[in-house]
N, C-alpha and C positions, 0 to 999 in steps of 0.2 A: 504494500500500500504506500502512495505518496498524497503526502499534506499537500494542499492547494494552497493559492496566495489566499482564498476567502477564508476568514477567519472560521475556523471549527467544523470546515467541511472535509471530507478524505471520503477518498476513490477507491472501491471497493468494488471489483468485477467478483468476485467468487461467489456473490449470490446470484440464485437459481429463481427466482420467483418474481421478477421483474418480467416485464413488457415492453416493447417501445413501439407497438402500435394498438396499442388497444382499440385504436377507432375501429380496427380492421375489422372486430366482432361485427359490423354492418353487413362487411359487405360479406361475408362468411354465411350470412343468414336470408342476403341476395343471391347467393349460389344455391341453396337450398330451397328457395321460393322458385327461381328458375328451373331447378333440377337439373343443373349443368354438367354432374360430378356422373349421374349413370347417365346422361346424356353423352358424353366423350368417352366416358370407358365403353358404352356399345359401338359407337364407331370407330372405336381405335382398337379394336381388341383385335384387328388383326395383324397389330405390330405388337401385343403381348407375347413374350416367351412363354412357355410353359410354366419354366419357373421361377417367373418373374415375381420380386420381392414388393414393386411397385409397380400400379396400374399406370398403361400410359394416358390415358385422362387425367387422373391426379398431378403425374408430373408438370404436367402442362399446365393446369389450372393452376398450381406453384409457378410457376413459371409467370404468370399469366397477373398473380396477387402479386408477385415480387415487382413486376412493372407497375401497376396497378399504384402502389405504393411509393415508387420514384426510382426501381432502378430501369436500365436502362443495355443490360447484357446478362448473359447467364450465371454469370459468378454474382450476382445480384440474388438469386434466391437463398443464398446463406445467410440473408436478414429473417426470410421465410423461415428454414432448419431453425435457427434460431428460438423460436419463438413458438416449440413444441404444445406449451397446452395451447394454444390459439389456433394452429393450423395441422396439428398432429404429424405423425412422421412425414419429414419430404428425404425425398433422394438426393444421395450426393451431386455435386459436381458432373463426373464421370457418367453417372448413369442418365444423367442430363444429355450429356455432349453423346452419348451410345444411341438417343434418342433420336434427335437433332438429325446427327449420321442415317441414322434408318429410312427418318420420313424424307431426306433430301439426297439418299441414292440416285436415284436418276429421272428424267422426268414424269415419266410414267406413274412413278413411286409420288414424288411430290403433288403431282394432282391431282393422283387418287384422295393424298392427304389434305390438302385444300381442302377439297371438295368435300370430305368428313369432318372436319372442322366447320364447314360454313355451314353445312346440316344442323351438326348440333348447335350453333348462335341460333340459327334460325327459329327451332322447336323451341329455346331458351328465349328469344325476343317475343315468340306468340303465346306462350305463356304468363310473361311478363304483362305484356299489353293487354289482356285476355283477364287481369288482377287491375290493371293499371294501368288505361291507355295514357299515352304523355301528351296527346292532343286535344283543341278543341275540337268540338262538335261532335257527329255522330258518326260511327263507323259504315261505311258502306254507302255513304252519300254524297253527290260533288258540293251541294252547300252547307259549307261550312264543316264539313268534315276532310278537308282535302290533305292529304297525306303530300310534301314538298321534298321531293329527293336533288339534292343538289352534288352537281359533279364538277370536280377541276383537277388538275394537277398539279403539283406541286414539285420540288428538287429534294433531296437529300442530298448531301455533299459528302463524297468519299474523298478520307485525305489517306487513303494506300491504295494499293492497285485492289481491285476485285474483280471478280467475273461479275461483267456488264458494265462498271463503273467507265464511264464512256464521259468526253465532253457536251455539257448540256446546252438547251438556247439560249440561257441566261448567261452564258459566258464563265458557267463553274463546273465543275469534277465531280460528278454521281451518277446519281439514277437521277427517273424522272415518274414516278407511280401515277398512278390515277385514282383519283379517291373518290366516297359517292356517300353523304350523310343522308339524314332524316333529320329535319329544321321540327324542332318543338313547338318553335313561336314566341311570344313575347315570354313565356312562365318557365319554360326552360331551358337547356344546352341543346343536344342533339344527339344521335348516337350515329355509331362510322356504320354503313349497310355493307364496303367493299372497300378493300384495298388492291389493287392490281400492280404487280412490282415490274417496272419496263425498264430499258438500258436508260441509259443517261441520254443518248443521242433520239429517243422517239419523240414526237414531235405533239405540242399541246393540242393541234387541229384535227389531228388523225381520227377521220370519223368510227371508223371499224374500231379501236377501242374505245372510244366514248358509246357505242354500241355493245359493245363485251362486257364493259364498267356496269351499265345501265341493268344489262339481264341478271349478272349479278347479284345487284340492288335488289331489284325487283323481287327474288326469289329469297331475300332477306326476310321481305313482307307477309305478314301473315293474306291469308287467301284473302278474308275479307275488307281487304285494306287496296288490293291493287287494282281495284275499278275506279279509283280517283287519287289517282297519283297528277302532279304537278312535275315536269321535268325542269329543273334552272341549270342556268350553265353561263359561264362568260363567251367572247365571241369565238375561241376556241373549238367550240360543239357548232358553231356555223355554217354547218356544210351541208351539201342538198342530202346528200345519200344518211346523214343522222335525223334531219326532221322530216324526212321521209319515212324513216323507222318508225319516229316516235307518231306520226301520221295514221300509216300503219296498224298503229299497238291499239289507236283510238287513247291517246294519252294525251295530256294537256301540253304545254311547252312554254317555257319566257328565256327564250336566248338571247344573250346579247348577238347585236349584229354590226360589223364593220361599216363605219362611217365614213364611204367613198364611192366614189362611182357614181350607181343610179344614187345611192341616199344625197350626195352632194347635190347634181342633178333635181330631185326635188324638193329640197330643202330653197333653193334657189326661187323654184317656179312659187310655193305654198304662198297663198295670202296671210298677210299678217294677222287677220283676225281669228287663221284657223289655230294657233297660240292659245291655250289656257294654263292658268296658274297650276305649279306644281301643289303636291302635300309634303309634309315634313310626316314624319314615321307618328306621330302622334294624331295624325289628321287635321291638323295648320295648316293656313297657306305656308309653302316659302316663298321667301324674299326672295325676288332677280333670277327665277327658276318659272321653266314652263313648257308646257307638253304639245302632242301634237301628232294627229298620225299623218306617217305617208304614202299609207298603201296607194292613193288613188291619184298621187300625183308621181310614184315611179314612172322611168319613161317602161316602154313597151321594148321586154328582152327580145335579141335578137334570136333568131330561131337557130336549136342547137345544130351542132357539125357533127357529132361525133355520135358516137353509137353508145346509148343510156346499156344494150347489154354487157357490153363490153367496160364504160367508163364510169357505169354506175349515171344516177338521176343525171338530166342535164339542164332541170329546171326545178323553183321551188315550187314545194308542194303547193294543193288550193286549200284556200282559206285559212292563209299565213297573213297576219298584220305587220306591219312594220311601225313603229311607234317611235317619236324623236323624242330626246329633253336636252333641253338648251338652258344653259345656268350662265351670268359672269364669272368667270376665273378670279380666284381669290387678289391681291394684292400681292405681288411677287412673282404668281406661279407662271411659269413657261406654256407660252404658246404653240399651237402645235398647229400642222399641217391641214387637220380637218377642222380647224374653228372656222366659226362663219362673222364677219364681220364683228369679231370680238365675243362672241358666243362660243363658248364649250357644247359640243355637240356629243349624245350620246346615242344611242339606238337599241332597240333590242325589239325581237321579234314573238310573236306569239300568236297561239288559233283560240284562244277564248274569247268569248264573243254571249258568255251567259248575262240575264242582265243584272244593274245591281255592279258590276264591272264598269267604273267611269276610264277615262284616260289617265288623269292623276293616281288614281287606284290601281290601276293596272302597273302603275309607272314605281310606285310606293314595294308592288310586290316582287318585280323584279331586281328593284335596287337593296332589298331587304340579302340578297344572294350575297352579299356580303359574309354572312355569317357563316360560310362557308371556309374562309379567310380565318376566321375564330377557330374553326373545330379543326383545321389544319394545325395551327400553332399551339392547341391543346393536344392534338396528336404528337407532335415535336417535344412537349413533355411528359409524354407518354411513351416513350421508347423509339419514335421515329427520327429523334436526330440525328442517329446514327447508326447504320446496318453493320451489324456485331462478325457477322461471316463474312468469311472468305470466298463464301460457295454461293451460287445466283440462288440455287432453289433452296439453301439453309435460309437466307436473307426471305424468301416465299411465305415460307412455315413463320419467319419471325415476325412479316408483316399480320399474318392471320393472330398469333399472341398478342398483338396492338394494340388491332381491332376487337377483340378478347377483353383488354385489361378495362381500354377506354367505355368499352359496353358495360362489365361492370361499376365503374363507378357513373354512370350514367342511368345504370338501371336500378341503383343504390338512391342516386337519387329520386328516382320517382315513385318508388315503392316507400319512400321514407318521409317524402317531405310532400307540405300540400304545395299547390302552386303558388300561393300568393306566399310565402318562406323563402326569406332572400337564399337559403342553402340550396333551395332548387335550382337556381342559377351561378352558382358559383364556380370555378372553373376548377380542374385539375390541381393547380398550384395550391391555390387556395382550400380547396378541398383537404388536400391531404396535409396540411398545415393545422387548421382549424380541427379537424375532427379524427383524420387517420393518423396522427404523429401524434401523438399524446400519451405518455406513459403510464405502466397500470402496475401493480401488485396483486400477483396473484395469492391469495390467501385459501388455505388448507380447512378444513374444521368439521369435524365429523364424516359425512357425505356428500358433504358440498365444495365447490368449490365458488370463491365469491373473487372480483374481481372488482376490485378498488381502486377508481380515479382519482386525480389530484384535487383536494378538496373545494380547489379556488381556480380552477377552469373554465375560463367563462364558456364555453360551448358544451358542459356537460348536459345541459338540456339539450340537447342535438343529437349525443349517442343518445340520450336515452329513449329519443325518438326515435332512431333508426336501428335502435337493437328494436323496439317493441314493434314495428310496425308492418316489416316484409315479412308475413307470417308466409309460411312456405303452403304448398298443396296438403289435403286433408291427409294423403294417403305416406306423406312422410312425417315422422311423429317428430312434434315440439320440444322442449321443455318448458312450460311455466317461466316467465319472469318478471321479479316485479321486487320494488324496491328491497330494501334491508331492513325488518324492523329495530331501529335504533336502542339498545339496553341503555341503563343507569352506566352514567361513563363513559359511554362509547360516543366516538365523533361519526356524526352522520355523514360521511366525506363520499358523498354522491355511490354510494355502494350496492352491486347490483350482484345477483348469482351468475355465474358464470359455469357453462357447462364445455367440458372439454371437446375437441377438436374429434378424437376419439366415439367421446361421448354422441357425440351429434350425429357420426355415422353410424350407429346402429341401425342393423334393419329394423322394419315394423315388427313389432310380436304378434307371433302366430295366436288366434284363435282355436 
């Protein structure tokens, strides 16, 4: 032991009974409302050895907590091991990376393994939603019940060589994935529906995977959720042969669309009156902002050359809108090539035409795609800032634990908190600051085991909210919990029973 400079404190590792995430009991009890845990041991059991000491579900979903948590590579779940009564035995190290190696032998192997990981999210998200949709309105209706899957891609930056780590368009060294949320709305975050891991060099516009990303997504969603789906995207998804697709599917769409050409063309011709005031996200006018569509003053495309079998659509779909907004440029900012007479010009395309949809409104929902932008850079603290392999399809399998960790504490959150609970919107960082980094003391005593927060935490009203509230399916047994009754003497220091890690996976008792 060594004496610290604080007067009368000393550092003491050799006790056993300490925690340093007690929040995690949450989200332990969001695995168990999901049903995650035989969820992944049936589709992975056929990378189980015979006699294997650990299920490969289990590893992974350690795997899965440890990110979850803040790390960010596989030597990261030894905070997990760690922390035996909370998360029960996990596997070494080795039997880790023996995993890893299995699911990303070759590629056949790896996406079979995708493809049984995203299975189990899926049955795990329609469960979830099915206890606790995270949206407004009603399921199974276009109003106001509309489910918004938003897709873009993003960069990860490799600083060593990797398989696929290629130069990107943004002028940096990585990959370049495609990513595809579900937007909550104003009460919550979001959760990731797909991640797709591409070389560094593929390109943001490439319809054919914003089409791969999309089905993906899609197959995310529970059945009765994907009759009104909303597709958003920036101008990247601009391509004839994507909103042909989404066309197609009979799916809504608000993409941005490049400001050039025909749009300049009739931005030029539009009368000033056809101009109406923007909304700001709250339903205010804005100032110095204003909308306007173009569909009817595009000029008339030239008839295509080239063979649609061969080059794919050679024209945009019917009953596509084209929609302008025109704002002043702040004071400073750089002017750009498609301003119009000192006007910032933006554009984005879309076929709803329900009513009840103004132009400002339409204009308010596409600009909301922003948030997009948010659950990317929540992702990035969530294990994507940097791909831990060597291997393209190890990096695969790690993107899927991401998507994994980030759904758990997203689905923690909504099982936990109501909507109008600033906690429902709080991001990763903050999340595992406030509620999941908190230290506990496990205390022994009879047959119980109780788990003792710091008595002066200001968020301990929050676990105790998200311990009681994700009660899991009828047919996986509880335990009971509810405060400590306080004896003569005893400090009421937020004290709760605590049931082991162990404990909790029991099976049901046979009748």
């Amino acid at each position: 032991m060594k004496r610290n400079a604080v007067a009368g404190l000393v550092v003491d590792h050799r006790r056993e009974s300490l925690v340093t995430s007690s929040g995690a009991v949450m989200i332990n009890e969001t695995i168990r409302a999901a049903g995650l845990r035989p969820a992944l041991s049936k589709v992975l059991s056929a990378w189980c050895p015979s006699r294997a000491r650990h299920d490969p579900g289990k590893v992974l979903l350690d795997v899965a907590i440890g990110v979850a948590l803040g790390g960010d590579c596989l030597a990261d779940v030894a905070a997990v091991r760690a922390q035996r009564d909370l998360f029960g035995s996990v596997a070494s190290d080795p039997t880790v990376s023996r995993l890893f190696a299995a699911l990303a032998v070759d590629t056949a192997t790896t996406d079979a393994a995708v493809a049984a990981l995203r299975s189990a999210r899926a049955a795990a998200r329609e469960r979830v939603w099915s206890r606790c949709r995270p949206l407004a309105g009603t399921p199974g209706t276009r109003d106001g019940g509309q489910v918004i899957v938003d897709i873009d891609a993003t960069v990860v930056t490799a600083h060593s060589d990797k398989q696929g780590a290629e130069a990107t368009h943004k002028m940096s060294y990585g990959f370049a994935p495609m990513c595809a949320f579900v937007d909550h709305g104003e009460h919550g975050t979001g959760e990731t529906l797909a991640l797709d891991l591409r070389p560094g060099k593929a390109s943001p516009f490439n319809s054919a995977d914003h089409i791969t990303v999309l089905g993906a997504a899609l197959d995310q969603l529970p059945l009765v959720e994907r009759g009104q789906v909303l597709v958003r995207a920036d101008a990247g998804g601009a391509s004839k042969a994507f909103l042909h697709h989404l066309t197609d599917a009979g799916l809504q769409y608000s993409i941005g669309f490049p400001a050039h050409g025909p749009v300049q063309a009739a931005i030029e011709t539009i009368p000033e009156q056809a101009w109406v005031a923007a909304l700001d996200s709250d339903g205010a006018p804005r100032e110095g902002a204003q909308v306007a569509e173009l569909t009817n003053w595009m000029p008339t495309p030239v008839k295509p050359t080239r063979s649609p079998a061969k080059y794919g659509p050679q024209e945009w779909p019917r009953g596509m809108r084209v929609i302008a907004r025109r704002e002043r440029p702040h004071p400073g900012a750089q002017l750009r090539l498609t301003d119009h007479n000192g006007w910032r010009i933006t554009c984005f395309a879309t076929n709803t035409r329900a009513t009840g949809w103004t132009l400002p409104t339409l204009e308010v929902r596409h600009r909301q795609r922003a948030r997009a932008e948010d659950r990317i850079r929540c992702l990035k603290d969530t294990g994507l800032r940097n791909l831990p392999f060597h291997s393209y399809q190890a990096n695969r399998i790690w993107l899927e634990i991401v998507a994994l960790a980030s759904d758990l504490i997203a689905w923690t959150q909504t099982l936990a908190f109501a909507d109008h609970q600033p906690a429902r919107k709080w991001e990763p960082k903050r999340f595992r600051f406030r509620l999941l980094a908190v230290a506990g003391r496990i205390i022994r005593t009879g047959r119980r085991r109780r788990l003792r927060l710091p008595q002066h935490w200001p968020w301990n009203h929050l676990i105790d909210t998200g311990w009681a509230n994700p009660a899991p399916p009828e047919q996986i047994p509880r335990p009971t919990i509810r405060p400590r009754t306080r004896r003569t003497g005893e400090h009421s220091a937020g004290e709760h029973r605590c049931t082991t890690a162990r404990q909790l996976q029991r099976p049901p008792p046979t009748r």
